[in-house]
N, C-alpha and C positions, 0 to 999 in steps of 0.2 A: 345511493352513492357509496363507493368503495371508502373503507377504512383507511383513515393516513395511516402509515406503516408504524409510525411510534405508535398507534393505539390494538395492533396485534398482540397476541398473547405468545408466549414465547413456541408453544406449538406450532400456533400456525407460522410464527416465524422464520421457525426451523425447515417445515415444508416448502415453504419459497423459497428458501435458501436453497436446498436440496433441489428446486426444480430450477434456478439458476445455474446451479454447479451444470444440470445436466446439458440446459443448453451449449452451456461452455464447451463441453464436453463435444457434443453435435456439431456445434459452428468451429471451433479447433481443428475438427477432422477436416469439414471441409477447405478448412484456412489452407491444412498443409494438404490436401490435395491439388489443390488450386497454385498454391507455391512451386510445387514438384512441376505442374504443366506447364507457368511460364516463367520458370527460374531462371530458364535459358535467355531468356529475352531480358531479365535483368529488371522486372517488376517486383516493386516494393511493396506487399500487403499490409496499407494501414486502413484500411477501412474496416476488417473484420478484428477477431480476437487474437491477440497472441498466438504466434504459430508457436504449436506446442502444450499448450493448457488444456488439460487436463482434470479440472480440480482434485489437485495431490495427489493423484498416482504416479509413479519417479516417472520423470519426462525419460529417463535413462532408456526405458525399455523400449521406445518410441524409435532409438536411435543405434540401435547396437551394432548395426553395419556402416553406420555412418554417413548411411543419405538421406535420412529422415533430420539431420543435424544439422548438416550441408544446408538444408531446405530451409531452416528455423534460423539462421543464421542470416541468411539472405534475405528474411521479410521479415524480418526482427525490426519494429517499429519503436523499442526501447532505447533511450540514449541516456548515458551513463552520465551527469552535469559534470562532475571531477571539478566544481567548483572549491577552493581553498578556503573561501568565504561563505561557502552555503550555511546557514544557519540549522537547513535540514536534513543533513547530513552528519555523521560520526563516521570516525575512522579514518587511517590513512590513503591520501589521495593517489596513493602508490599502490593500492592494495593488488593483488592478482583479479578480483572480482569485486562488484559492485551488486550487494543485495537492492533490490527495489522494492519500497512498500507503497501497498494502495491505502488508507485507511478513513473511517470516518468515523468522528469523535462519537458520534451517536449509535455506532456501531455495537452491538454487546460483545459480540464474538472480535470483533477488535482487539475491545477491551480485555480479553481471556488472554489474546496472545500478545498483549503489550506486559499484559502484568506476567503469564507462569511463563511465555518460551523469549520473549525476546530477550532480557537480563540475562539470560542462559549464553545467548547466540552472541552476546554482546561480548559475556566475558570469555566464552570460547574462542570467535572470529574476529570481534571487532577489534578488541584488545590487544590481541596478540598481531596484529598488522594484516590477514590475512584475507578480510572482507572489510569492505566500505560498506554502510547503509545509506540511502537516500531515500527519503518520504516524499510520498505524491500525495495531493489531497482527491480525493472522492467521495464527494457531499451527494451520496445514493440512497441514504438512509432516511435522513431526519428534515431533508427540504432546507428554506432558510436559515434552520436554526444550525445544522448541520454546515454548514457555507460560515454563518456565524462564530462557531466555536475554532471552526480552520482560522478565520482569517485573525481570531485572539489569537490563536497557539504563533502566528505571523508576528503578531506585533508581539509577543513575548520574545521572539526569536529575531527581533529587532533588535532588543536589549540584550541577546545572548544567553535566551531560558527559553528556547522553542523545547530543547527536549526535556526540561524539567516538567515546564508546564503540559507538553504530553504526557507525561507519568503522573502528572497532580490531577487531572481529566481523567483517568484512566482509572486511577485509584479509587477516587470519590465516584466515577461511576460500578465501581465493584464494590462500595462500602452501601451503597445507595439501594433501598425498597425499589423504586423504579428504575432501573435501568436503563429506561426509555427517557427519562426526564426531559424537557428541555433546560437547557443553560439561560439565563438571562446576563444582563451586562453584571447587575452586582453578582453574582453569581464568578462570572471569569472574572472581574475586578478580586474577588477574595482569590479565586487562584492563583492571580498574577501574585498577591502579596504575599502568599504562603512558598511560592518558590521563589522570592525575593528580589524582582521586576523593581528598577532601581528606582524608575520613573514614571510614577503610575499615571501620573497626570497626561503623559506621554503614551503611555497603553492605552487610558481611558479616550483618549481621543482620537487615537487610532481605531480603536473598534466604533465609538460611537458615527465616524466620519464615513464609513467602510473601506477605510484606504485599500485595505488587501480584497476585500470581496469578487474584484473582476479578476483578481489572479487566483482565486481558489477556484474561482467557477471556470475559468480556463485549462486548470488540471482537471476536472471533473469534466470537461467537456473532452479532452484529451484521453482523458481514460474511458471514459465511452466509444473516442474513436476507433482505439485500440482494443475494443474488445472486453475492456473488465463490466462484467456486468454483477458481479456481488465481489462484497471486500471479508476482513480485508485478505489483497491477492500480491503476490508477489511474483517476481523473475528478476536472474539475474543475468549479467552480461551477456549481450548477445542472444537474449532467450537462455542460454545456455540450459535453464532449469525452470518451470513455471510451474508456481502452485498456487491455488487457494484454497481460504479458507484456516481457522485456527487448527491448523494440524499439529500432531504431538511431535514432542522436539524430537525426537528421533527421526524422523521424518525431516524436516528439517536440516539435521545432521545430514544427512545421507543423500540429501540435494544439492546442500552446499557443499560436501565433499567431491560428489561427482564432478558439477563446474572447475572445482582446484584444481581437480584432476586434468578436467580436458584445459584449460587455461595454460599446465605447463606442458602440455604438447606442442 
């Protein structure tokens, strides 16, 4: 019997990730072939991966004449919520662009770019008005326990600590021997309290009940439709730009610049 994926070693971890990225890679090309042939007919490609994905090579270079854009545009299967009220979102609802994350709390490499690049990205774009973030759940990693810790980070962000409590997850799993761990309820009960969840008797029963669980599994099931098949993975409006994987902020930079760019055109 195959190993559950929390019980790999971070080797072999890394090797499936790398043969994820490649399929993306492979199924992407065919996405936007397939887009280019019946673009004209005004077919919307959601059944495959993101047109445009790559894992993190600038989607820029994909598009330098501008009909590889055109193409990623039109089967762009990403919708920006620009809800006022999302609890999963940061930033102004006005932004030029709207960054998209895919993540899962059991993720390691998640956890890399929640703690060293997104704080960066936050106080460079979010801050300053010029990107919106919005978080998608993809429980790809860790199975129920993974659907579990999503659908806490929910009910924290019920009370209005979804993104503390992502940072307090994130944290204790970079401070943590296992990386892999699973969470149990006392376990997100102590995080809700430490990022200061007003009403825990309110949290606690929201995870115990699974209120949120069919709506985490319904983003994970959306992100699969869509094409992410390892996290965590981004794009932002429109496709405009699509990467995975914890890639260095630079990289980053240089995605998100691109999109501003093409936005005020």
């Amino acid at each position: 019997m195959p190993k559950p994926i929390e019980a790999l070693d971070r080797p072999t971890l890394e090797r499936r990730y790398r043969r994820m990225r490649l399929a993306t890679v492979v199924l992407a090309a065919a996405a936007v072939f397939l887009g280019a042939a019946l673009g004209a007919q005004g077919i919307r490609g959601t059944d495959g991966p993101i047109a445009g994905a790559d894992s993190g090579s600038p989607a820029s270079d994909e598009k330098a004449d501008g009909t590889e854009a055109d193409t990623a545009a039109q089967s762009c299967p990403v919708v920006d919520r620009l809800d006022e009220d999302d609890p999963r979102a940061l930033g102004d609802i006005d932004a030029p662009i709207v960054l998209h994350e895919w993540t899962d709390f059991r993720c390691p490499y998640c956890g890399s770019f929640s703690r060293d690049t997104l704080p960066v990205l936050i106080k460079e774009y979010v801050d300053t008005g010029k990107v919106r973030l919005e978080i998608h759940d993809a429980a790809l990693v860790g199975g129920d326990n993974s659907v579990l810790i999503a659908a806490a980070a929910r009910a924290a962000g019920e009370q209005g600590k979804y993104f503390e409590f992502y940072d307090e997850v994130y944290r204790a799993q970079g401070a943590a021997e296992d990386a892999h761990a699973e969470l149990d309820l006392a376990a997100l009960v102590a995080h809700a309290k430490t990022v200061g969840v007003a009403d825990i008797q309110a949290f606690t029963d929201a995870v115990e009940s699974g209120k949120f669980e069919a709506a985490v599994r319904e983003d994970t099931a959306e992100a699969q439709r869509i094409g992410v098949t390892g996290v965590p993975f981004f794009a932002t409006s429109e496709c405009g730009q699509v990467m995975s994987g914890a890639q260095p902020v630079d990289t980053f930079r240089s995605q998100i610049d691109a999109a501003l760019a093409a936005a005020k055109k």
